[in-house]
PQR file with spaces between the fields and no chain letter, atoms N, CA, C, O and H, PARSE charges and radii, in Angstrom:
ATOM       1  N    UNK     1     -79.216  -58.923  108.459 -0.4000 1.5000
ATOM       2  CA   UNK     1     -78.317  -59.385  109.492 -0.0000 2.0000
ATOM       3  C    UNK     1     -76.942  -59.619  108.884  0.5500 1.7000
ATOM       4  O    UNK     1     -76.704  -60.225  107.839 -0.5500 1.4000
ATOM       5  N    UNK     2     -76.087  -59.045  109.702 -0.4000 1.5000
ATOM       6  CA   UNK     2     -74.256  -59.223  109.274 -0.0000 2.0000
ATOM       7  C    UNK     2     -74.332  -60.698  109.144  0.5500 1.7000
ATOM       8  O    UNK     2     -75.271  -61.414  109.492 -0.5500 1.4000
ATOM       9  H    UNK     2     -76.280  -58.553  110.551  0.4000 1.0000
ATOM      10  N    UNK     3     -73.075  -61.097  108.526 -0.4000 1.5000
ATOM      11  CA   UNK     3     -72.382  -63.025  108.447 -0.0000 2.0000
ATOM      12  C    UNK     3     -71.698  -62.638  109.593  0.5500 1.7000
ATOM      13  O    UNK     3     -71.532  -61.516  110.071 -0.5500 1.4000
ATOM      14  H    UNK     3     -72.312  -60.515  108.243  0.4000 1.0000
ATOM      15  N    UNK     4     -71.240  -63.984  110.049 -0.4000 1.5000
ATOM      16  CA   UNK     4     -70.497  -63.898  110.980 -0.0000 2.0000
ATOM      17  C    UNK     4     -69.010  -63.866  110.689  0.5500 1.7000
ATOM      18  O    UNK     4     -68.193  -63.382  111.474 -0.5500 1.4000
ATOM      19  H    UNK     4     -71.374  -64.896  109.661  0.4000 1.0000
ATOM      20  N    UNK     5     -68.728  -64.360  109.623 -0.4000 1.5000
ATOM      21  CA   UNK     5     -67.532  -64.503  108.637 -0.0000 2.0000
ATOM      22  C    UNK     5     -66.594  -63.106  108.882  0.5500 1.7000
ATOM      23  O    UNK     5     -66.864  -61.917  108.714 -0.5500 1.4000
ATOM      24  H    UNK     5     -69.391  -64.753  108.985  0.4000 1.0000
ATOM      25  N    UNK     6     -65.100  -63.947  109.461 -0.4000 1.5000
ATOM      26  CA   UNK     6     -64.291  -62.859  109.385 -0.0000 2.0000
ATOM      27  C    UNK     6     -63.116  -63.414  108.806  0.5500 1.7000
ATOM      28  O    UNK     6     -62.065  -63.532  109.436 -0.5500 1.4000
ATOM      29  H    UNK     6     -64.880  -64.913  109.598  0.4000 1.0000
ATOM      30  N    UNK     7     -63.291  -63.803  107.453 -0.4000 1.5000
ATOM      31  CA   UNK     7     -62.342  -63.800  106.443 -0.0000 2.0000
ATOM      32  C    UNK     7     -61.213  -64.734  107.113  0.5500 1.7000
ATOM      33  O    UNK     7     -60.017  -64.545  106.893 -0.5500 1.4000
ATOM      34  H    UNK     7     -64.145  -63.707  106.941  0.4000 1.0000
ATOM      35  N    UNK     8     -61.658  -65.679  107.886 -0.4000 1.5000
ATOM      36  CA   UNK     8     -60.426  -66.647  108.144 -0.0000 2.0000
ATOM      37  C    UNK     8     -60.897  -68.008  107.406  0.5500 1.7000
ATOM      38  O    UNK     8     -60.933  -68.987  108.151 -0.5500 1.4000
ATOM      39  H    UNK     8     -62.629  -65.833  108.064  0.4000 1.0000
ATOM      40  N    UNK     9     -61.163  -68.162  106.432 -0.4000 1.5000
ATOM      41  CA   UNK     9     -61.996  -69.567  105.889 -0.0000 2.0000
ATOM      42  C    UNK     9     -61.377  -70.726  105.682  0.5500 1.7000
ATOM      43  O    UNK     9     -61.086  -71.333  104.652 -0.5500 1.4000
ATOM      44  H    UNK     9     -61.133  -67.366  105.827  0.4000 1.0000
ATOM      45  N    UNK    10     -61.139  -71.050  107.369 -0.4000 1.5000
ATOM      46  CA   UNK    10     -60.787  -72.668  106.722 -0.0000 2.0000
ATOM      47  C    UNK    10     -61.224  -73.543  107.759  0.5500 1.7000
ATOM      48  O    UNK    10     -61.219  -73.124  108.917 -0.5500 1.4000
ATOM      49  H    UNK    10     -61.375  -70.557  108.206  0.4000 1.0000
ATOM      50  N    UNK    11     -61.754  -75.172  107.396 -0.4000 1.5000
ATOM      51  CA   UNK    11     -62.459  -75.652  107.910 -0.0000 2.0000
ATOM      52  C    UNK    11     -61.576  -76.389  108.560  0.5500 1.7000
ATOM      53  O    UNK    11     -60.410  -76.693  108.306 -0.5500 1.4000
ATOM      54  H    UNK    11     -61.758  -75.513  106.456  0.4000 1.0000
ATOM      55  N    UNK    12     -62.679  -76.768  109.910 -0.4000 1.5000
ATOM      56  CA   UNK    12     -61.633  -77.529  110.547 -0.0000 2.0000
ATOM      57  C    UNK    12     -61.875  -79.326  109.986  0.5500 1.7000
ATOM      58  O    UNK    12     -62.934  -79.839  109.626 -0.5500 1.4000
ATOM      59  H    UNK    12     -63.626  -76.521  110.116  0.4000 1.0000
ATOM      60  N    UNK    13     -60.870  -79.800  110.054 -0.4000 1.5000
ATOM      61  CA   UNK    13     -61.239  -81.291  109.340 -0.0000 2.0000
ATOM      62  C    UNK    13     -61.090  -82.490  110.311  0.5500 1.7000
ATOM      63  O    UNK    13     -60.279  -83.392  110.101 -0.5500 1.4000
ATOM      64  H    UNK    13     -60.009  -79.383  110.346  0.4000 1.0000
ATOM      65  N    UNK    14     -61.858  -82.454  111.310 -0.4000 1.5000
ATOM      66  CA   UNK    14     -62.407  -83.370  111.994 -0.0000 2.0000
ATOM      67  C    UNK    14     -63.408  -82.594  112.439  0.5500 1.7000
ATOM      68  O    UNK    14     -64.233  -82.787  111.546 -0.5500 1.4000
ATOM      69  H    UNK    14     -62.516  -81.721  111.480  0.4000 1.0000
ATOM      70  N    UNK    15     -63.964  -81.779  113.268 -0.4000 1.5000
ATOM      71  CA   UNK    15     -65.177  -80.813  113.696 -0.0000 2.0000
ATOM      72  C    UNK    15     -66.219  -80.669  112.481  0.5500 1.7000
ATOM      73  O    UNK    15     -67.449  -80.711  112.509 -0.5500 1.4000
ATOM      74  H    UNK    15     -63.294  -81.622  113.994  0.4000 1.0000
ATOM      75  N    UNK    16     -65.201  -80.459  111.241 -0.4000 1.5000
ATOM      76  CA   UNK    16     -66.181  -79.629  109.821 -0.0000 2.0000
ATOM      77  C    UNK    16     -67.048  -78.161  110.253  0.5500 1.7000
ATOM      78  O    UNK    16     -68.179  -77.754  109.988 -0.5500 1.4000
ATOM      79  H    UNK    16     -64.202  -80.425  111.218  0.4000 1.0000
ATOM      80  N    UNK    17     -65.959  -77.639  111.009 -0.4000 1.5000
ATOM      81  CA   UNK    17     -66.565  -75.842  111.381 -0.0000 2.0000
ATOM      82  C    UNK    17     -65.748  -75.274  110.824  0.5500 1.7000
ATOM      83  O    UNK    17     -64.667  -75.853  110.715 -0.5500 1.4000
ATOM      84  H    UNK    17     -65.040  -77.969  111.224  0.4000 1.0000
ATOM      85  N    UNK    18     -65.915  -73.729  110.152 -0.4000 1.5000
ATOM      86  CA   UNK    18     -64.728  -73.008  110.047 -0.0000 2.0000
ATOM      87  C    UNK    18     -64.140  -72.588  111.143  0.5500 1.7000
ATOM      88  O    UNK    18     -64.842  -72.262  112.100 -0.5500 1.4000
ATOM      89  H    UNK    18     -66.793  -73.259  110.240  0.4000 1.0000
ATOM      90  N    UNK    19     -62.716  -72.512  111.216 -0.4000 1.5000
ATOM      91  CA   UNK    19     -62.393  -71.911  112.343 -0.0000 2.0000
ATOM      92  C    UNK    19     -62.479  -70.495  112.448  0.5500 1.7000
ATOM      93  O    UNK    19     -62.152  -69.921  113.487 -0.5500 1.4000
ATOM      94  H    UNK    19     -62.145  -72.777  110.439  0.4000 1.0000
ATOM      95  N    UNK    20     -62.864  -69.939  111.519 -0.4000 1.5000
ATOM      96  CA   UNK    20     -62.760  -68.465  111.573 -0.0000 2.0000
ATOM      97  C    UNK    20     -64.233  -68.129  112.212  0.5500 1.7000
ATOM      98  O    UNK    20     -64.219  -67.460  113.245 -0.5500 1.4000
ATOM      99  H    UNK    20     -63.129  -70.405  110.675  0.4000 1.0000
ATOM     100  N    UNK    21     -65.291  -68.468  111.775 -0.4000 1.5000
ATOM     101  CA   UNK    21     -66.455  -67.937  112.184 -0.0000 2.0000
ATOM     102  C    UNK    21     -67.553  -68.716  112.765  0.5500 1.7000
ATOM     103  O    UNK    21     -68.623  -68.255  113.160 -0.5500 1.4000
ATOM     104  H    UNK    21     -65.303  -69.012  110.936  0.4000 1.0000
ATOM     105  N    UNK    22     -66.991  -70.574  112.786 -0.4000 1.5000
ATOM     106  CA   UNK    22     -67.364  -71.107  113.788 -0.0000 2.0000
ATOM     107  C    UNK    22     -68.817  -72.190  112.858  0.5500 1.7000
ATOM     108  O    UNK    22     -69.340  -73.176  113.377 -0.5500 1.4000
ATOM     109  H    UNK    22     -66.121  -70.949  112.465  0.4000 1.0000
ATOM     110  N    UNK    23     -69.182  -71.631  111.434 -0.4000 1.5000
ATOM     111  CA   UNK    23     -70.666  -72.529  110.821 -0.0000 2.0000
ATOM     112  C    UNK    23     -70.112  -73.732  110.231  0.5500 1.7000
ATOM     113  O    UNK    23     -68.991  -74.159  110.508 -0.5500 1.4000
ATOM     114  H    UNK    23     -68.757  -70.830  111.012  0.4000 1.0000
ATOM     115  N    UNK    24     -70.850  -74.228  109.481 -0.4000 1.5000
ATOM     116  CA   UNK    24     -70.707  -75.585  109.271 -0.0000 2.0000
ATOM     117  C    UNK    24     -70.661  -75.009  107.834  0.5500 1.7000
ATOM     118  O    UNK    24     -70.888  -73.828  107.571 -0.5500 1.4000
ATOM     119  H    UNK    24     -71.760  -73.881  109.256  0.4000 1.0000
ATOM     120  N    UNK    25     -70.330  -76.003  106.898 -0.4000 1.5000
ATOM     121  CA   UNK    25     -70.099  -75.672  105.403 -0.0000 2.0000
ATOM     122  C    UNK    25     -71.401  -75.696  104.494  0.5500 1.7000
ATOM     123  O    UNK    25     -71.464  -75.488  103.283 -0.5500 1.4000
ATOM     124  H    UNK    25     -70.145  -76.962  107.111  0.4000 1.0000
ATOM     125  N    UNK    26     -72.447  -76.008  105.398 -0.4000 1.5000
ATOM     126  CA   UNK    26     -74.001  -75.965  104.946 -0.0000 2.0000
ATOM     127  C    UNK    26     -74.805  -74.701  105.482  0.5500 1.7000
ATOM     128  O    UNK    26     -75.766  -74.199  104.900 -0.5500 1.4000
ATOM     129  H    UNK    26     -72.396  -76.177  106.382  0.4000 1.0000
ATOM     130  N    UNK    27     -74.156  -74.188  106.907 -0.4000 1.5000
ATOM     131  CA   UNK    27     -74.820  -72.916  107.258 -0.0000 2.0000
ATOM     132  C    UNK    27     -73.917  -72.004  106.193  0.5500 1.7000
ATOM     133  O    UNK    27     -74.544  -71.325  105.380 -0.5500 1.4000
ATOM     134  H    UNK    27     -73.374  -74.596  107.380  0.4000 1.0000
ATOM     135  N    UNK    28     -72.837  -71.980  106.181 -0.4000 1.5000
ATOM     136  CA   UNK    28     -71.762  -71.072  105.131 -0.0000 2.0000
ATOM     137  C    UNK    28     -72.718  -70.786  103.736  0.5500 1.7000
ATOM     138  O    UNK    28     -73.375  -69.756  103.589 -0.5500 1.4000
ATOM     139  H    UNK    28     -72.328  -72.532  106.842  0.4000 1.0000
ATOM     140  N    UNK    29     -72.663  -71.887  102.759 -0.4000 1.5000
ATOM     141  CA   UNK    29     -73.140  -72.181  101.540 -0.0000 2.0000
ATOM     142  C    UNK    29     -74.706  -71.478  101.714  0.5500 1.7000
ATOM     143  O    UNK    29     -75.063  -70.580  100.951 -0.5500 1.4000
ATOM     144  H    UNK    29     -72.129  -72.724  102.878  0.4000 1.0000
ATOM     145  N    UNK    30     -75.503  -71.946  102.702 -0.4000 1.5000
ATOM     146  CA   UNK    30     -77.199  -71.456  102.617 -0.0000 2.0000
ATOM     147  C    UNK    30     -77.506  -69.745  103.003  0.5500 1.7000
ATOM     148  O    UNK    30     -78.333  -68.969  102.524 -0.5500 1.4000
ATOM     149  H    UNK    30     -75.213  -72.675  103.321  0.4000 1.0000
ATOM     150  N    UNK    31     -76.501  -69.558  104.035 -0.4000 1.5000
ATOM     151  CA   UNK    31     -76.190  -68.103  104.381 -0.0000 2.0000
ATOM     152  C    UNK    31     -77.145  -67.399  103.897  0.5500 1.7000
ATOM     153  O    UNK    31     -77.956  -66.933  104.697 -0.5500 1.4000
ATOM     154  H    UNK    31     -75.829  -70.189  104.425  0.4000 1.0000
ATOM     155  N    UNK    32     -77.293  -67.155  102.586 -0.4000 1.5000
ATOM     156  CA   UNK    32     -77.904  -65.618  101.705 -0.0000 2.0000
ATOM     157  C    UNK    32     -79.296  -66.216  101.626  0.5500 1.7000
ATOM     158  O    UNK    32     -80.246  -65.511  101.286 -0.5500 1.4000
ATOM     159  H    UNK    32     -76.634  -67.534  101.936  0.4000 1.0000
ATOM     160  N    UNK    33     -79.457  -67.631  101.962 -0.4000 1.5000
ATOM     161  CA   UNK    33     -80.655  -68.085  101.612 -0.0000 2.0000
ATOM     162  C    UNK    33     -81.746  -67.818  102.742  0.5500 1.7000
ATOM     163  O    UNK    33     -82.925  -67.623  102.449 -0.5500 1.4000
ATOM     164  H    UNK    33     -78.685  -68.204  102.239  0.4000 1.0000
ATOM     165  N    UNK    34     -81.304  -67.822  103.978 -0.4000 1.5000
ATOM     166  CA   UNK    34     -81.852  -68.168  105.114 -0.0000 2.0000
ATOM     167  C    UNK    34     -82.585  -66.900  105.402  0.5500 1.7000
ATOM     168  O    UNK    34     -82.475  -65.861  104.750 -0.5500 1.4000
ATOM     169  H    UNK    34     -80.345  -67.981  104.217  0.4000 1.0000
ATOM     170  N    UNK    35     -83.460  -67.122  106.603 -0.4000 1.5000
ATOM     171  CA   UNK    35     -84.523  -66.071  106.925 -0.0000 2.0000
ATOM     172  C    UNK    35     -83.514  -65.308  108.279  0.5500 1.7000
ATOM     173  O    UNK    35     -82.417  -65.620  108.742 -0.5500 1.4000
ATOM     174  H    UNK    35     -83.549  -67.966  107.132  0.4000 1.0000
ATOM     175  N    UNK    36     -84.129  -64.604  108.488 -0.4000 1.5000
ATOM     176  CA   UNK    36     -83.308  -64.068  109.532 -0.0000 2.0000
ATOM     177  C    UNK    36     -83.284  -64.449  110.958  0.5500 1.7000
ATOM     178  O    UNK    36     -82.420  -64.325  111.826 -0.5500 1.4000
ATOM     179  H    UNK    36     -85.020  -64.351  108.112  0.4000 1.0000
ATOM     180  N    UNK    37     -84.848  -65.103  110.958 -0.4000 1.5000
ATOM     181  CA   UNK    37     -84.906  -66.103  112.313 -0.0000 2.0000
ATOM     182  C    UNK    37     -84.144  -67.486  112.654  0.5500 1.7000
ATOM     183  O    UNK    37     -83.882  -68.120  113.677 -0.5500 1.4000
ATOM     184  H    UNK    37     -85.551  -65.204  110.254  0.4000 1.0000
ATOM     185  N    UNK    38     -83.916  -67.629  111.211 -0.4000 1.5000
ATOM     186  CA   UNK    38     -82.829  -68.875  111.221 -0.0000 2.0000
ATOM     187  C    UNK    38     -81.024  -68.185  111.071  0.5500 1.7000
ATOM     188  O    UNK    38     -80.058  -68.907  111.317 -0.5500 1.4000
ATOM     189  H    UNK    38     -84.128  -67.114  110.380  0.4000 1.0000
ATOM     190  N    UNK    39     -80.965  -67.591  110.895 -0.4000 1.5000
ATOM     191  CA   UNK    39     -79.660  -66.870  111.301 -0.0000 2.0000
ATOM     192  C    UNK    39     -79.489  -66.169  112.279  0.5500 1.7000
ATOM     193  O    UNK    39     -78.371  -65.810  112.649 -0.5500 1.4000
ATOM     194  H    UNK    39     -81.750  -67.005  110.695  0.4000 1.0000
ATOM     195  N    UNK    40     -80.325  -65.932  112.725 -0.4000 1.5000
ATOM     196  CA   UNK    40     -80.347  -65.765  114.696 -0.0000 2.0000
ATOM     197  C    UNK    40     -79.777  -67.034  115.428  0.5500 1.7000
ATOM     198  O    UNK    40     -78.895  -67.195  116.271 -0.5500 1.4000
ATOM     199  H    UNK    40     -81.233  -66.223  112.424  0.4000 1.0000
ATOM     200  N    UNK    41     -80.686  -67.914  114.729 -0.4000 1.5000
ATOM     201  CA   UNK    41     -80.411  -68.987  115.820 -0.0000 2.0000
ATOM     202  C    UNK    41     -79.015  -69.513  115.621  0.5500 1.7000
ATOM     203  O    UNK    41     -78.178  -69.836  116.464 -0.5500 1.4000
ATOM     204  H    UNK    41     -81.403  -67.783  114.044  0.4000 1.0000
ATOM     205  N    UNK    42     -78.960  -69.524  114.296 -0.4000 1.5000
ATOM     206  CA   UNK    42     -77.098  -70.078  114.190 -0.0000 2.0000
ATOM     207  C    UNK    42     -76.264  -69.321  114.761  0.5500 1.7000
ATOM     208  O    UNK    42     -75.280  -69.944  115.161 -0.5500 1.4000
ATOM     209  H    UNK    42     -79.639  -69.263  113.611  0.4000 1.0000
ATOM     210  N    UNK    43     -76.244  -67.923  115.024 -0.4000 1.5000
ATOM     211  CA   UNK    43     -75.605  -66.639  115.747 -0.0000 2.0000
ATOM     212  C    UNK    43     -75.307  -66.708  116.869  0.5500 1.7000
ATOM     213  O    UNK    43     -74.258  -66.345  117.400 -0.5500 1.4000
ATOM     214  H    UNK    43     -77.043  -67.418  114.700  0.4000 1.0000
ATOM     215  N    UNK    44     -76.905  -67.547  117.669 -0.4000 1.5000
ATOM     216  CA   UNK    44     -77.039  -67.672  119.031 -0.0000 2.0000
ATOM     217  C    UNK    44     -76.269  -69.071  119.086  0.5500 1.7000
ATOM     218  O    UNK    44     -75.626  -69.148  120.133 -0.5500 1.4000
ATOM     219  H    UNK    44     -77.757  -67.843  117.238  0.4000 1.0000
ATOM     220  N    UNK    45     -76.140  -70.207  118.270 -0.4000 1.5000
ATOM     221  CA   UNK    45     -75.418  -71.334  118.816 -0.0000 2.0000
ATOM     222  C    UNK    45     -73.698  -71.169  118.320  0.5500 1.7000
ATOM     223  O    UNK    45     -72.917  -72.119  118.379 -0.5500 1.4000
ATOM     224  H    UNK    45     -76.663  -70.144  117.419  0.4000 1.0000
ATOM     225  N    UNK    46     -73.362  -69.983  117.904 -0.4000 1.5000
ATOM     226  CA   UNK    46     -71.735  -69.940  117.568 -0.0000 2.0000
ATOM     227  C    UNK    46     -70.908  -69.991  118.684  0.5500 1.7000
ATOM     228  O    UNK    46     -69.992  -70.815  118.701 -0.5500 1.4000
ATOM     229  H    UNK    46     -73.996  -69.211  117.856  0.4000 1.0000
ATOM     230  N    UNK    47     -71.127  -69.084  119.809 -0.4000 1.5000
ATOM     231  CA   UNK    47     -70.386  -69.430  121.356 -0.0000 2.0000
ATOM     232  C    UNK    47     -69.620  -70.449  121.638  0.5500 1.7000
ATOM     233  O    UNK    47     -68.405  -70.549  121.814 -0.5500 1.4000
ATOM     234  H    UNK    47     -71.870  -68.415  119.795  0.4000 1.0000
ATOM     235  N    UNK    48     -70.539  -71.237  121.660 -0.4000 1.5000
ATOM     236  CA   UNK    48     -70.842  -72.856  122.280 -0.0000 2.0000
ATOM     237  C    UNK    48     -70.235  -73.708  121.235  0.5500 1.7000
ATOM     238  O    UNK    48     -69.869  -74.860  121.469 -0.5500 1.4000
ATOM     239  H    UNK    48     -71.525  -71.156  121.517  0.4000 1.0000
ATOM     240  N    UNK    49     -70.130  -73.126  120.059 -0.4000 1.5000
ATOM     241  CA   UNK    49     -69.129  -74.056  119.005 -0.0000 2.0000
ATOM     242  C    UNK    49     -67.585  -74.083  119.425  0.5500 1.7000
ATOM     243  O    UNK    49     -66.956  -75.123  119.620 -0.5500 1.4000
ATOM     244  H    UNK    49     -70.428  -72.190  119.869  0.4000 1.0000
ATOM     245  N    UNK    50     -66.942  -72.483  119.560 -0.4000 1.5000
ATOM     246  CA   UNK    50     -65.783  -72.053  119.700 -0.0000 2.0000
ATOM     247  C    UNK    50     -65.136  -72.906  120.791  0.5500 1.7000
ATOM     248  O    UNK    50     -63.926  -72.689  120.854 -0.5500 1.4000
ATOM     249  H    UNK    50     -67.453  -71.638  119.401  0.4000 1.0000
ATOM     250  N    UNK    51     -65.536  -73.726  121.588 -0.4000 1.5000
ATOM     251  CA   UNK    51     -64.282  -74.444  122.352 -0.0000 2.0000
ATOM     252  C    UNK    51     -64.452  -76.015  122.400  0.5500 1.7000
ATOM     253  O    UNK    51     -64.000  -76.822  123.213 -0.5500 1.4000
ATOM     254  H    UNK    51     -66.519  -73.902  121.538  0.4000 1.0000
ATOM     255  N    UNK    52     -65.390  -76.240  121.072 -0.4000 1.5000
ATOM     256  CA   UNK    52     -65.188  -77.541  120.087 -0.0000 2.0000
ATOM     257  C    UNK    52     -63.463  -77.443  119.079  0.5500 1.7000
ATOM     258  O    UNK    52     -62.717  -78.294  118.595 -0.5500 1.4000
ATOM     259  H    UNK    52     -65.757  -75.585  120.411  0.4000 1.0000
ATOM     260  N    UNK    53     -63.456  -76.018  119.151 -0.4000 1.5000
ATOM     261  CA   UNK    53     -62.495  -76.455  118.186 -0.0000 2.0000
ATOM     262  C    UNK    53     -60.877  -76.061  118.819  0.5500 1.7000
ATOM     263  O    UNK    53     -59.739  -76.164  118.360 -0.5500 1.4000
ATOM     264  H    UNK    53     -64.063  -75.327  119.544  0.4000 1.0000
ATOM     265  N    UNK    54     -61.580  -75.460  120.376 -0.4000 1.5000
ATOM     266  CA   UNK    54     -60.037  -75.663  121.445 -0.0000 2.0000
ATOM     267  C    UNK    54     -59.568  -76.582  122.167  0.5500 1.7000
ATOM     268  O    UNK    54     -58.620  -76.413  122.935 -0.5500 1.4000
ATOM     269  H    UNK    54     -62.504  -75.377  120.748  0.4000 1.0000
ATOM     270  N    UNK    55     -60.335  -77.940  121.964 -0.4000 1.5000
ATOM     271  CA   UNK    55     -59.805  -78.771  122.258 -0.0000 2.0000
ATOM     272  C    UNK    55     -58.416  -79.724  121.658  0.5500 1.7000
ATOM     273  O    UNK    55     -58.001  -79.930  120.518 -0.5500 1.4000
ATOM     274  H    UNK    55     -61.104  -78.078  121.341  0.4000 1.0000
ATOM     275  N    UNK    56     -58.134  -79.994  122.479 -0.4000 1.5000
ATOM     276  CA   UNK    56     -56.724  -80.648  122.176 -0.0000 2.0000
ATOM     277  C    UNK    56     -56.989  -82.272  122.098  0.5500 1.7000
ATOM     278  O    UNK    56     -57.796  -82.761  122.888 -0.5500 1.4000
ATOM     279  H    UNK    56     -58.471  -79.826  123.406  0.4000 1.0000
ATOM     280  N    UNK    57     -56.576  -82.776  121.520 -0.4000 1.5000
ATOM     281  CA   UNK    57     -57.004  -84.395  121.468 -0.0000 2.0000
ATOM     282  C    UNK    57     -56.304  -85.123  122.200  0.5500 1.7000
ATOM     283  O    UNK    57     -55.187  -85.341  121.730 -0.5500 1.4000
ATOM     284  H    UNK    57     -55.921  -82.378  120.878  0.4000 1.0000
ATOM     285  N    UNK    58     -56.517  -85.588  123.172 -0.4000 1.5000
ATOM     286  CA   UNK    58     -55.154  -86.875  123.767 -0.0000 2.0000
ATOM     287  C    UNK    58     -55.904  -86.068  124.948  0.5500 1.7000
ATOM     288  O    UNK    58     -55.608  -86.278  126.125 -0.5500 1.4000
ATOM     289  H    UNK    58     -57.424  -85.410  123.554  0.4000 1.0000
């Protein structure tokens, strides 16, 4: 299975997602480790991350 990683790597620092590809710095780091049923599921919850980090505060 592809990463989801598209070379934008930087985290966001209140969320702690990258903004580029949306994992946490523990899905990032375990990546190569994981089975592929567990990188499905992180795949399947990236969507639903992306407008955690379009929010505007105030």
């Amino acid at each position: 299975m592809e990463s989801p990683c598209i070379n934008v790597c930087v985290m966001h620092p209140v969320k702690t997602l990258c903004i580029g590809c949306y994992r946490s710095i523990d899905e990032i780091i375990g990546w190569a480790g994981m089975t592929d049923q567990q990188r499905r599921r992180i795949m399947a919850e990236l969507p639903a991350r992306k407008p955690l980090l379009d929010e505007r505060p105030g």
